[in-house]
C-alpha positions in Angstrom: 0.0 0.0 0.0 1.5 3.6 -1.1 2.2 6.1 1.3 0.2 9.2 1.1 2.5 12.3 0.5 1.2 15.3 2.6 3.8 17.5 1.7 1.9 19.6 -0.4 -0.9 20.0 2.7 0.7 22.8 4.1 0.7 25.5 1.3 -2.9 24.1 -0.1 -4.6 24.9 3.4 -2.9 28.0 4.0 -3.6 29.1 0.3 -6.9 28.4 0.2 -7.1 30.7 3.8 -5.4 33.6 2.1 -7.5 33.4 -0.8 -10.7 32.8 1.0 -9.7 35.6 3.1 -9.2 37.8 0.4 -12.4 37.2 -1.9 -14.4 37.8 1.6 -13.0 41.1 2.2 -13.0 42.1 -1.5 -17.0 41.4 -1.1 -17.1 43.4 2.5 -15.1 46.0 1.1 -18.2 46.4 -2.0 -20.8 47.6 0.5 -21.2 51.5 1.0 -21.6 52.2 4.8 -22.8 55.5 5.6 -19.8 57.1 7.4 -21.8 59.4 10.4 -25.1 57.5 10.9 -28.2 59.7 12.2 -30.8 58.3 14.5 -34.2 58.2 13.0 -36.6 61.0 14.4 -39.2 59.1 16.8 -41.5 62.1 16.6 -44.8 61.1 15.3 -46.9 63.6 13.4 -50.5 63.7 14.7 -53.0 63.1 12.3 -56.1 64.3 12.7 -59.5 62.5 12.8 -62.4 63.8 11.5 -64.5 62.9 14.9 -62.0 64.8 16.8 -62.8 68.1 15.1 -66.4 67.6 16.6 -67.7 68.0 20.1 -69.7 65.1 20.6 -71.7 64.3 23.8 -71.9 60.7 24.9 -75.2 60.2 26.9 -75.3 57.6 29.9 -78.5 55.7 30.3 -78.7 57.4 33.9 -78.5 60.6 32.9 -81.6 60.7 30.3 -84.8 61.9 31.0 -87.2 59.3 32.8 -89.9 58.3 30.7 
Protein backbone atom coordinates (compact mmCIF):
# COMPACT_ATOMS: atom_id res chain seq x y z
CA UNK A 1 0.00 0.00 0.00
CA UNK A 2 1.53 3.56 -1.05
CA UNK A 3 2.21 6.13 1.33
CA UNK A 4 0.24 9.20 1.14
CA UNK A 5 2.49 12.29 0.49
CA UNK A 6 1.18 15.27 2.65
CA UNK A 7 3.82 17.53 1.67
CA UNK A 8 1.86 19.63 -0.41
CA UNK A 9 -0.92 19.98 2.66
CA UNK A 10 0.66 22.78 4.08
CA UNK A 11 0.67 25.54 1.32
CA UNK A 12 -2.86 24.15 -0.10
CA UNK A 13 -4.56 24.88 3.37
CA UNK A 14 -2.88 28.01 4.01
CA UNK A 15 -3.57 29.09 0.28
CA UNK A 16 -6.91 28.39 0.19
CA UNK A 17 -7.14 30.68 3.81
CA UNK A 18 -5.44 33.58 2.11
CA UNK A 19 -7.52 33.37 -0.75
CA UNK A 20 -10.73 32.82 1.00
CA UNK A 21 -9.69 35.59 3.13
CA UNK A 22 -9.16 37.77 0.39
CA UNK A 23 -12.40 37.17 -1.93
CA UNK A 24 -14.41 37.85 1.59
CA UNK A 25 -12.98 41.05 2.18
CA UNK A 26 -12.97 42.09 -1.46
CA UNK A 27 -16.98 41.39 -1.13
CA UNK A 28 -17.09 43.36 2.50
CA UNK A 29 -15.12 45.96 1.14
CA UNK A 30 -18.24 46.42 -2.01
CA UNK A 31 -20.82 47.64 0.46
CA UNK A 32 -21.17 51.50 0.98
CA UNK A 33 -21.62 52.20 4.80
CA UNK A 34 -22.76 55.51 5.60
CA UNK A 35 -19.77 57.14 7.35
CA UNK A 36 -21.82 59.37 10.45
CA UNK A 37 -25.08 57.53 10.91
CA UNK A 38 -28.17 59.70 12.16
CA UNK A 39 -30.83 58.31 14.47
CA UNK A 40 -34.19 58.19 12.95
CA UNK A 41 -36.57 61.05 14.40
CA UNK A 42 -39.21 59.10 16.77
CA UNK A 43 -41.54 62.10 16.60
CA UNK A 44 -44.83 61.06 15.28
CA UNK A 45 -46.92 63.59 13.45
CA UNK A 46 -50.49 63.74 14.65
CA UNK A 47 -52.98 63.07 12.33
CA UNK A 48 -56.06 64.25 12.69
CA UNK A 49 -59.53 62.49 12.81
CA UNK A 50 -62.41 63.83 11.45
CA UNK A 51 -64.55 62.89 14.88
CA UNK A 52 -61.97 64.75 16.76
CA UNK A 53 -62.83 68.15 15.12
CA UNK A 54 -66.43 67.56 16.58
CA UNK A 55 -67.71 67.97 20.14
CA UNK A 56 -69.71 65.10 20.61
CA UNK A 57 -71.69 64.30 23.75
CA UNK A 58 -71.87 60.70 24.93
CA UNK A 59 -75.23 60.16 26.89
CA UNK A 60 -75.27 57.63 29.91
CA UNK A 61 -78.48 55.75 30.29
CA UNK A 62 -78.66 57.38 33.92
CA UNK A 63 -78.54 60.64 32.93
CA UNK A 64 -81.64 60.67 30.31
CA UNK A 65 -84.79 61.89 31.05
CA UNK A 66 -87.22 59.29 32.76
CA UNK A 67 -89.90 58.35 30.71
Amino acid sequence: MPQLDTSTWFITIVSMIMTLFITFQLKISKYLYPSNPEPKSTITLKQSNPWEKKWTKIYSPLSLPQQ
